[in-house]
C-alpha positions, 0 to 999 in steps of 0.5 A: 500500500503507497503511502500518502504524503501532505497535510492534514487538516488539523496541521493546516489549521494550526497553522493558519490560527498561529499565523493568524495570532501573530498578524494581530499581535503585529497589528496591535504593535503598529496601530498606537505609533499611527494613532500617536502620529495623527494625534500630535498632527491634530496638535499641530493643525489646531496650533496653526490655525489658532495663530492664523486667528489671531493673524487675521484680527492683526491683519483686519484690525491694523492700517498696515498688515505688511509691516505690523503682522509679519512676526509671531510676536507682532500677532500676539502669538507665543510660539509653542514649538516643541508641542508636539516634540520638534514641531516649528511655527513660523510667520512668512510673508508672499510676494515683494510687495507683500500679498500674503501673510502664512501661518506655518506649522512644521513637524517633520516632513508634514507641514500645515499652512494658512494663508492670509491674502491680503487684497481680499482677506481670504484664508487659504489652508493647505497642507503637506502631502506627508501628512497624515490628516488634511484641512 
C-alpha cells in the first residue's frame, strides 16, 4: 500500500490560527505609533490655525498688515514649538510687495499652512502631502 504524503487538516489549521495570532499581535504593535502620529498632527493643525486667528484680527484690525503682522510676536502669538516634540511655527510673508501673510506649522516632513491674502482677506489652508490628516 503507497503511502500518502501532505497535510492534514488539523496541521493546516494550526497553522493558519498561529499565523493568524501573530498578524494581530503585529497589528496591535503598529496601530498606537499611527494613532500617536495623527494625534500630535491634530496638535499641530489646531496650533496653526489658532495663530492664523489671531493673524487675521492683526491683519483686519491694523492700517498696515505688511509691516505690523509679519512676526509671531507682532500677532500676539507665543510660539509653542516643541508641542508636539520638534514641531516649528513660523510667520512668512508672499510676494515683494507683500500679498500674503502664512501661518506655518512644521513637524517633520508634514507641514500645515494658512494663508492670509491680503487684497481680499481670504484664508487659504493647505497642507503637506506627508501628512497624515488634511484641512
Amino acid at each position: 500500500m503507497k503511502k500518502e504524503q501532505g497535510f492534514t487538516l488539523i496541521e493546516l489549521l494550526i497553522v493558519i490560527v498561529i499565523l493568524g495570532i501573530l498578524a494581530g499581535v503585529v497589528i496591535a504593535v503598529i496601530n498606537p505609533a499611527r494613532q500617536q502620529a495623527r494625534a500630535n498632527e491634530g496638535v499641530l493643525k489646531e496650533n496653526v490655525a489658532k495663530m492664523s486667528l489671531a493673524l487675521n484680527a492683526c491683519v483686519t484690525s491694523t492700517n498696515n498688515p505688511r509691516t505690523d503682522c509679519i512676526t509671531l510676536n507682532d500677532v500676539g502669538v507665543i510660539a509653542p514649538n516643541g508641542t508636539p516634540a520638534a514641531s516649528t511655527y513660523t510667520i512668512t510673508t508672499t510676494g515683494n510687495p507683500i500679498t500674503a501673510i502664512n501661518a506655518v506649522g512644521t513637524m517633520g516632513t508634514c507641514t500645515y499652512t494658512s494663508t492670509i491674502t491680503l487684497a481680499t482677506y481670504a484664508i487659504a489652508r493647505t497642507s503637506a502631502a506627508a501628512c497624515v490628516g488634511s484641512w
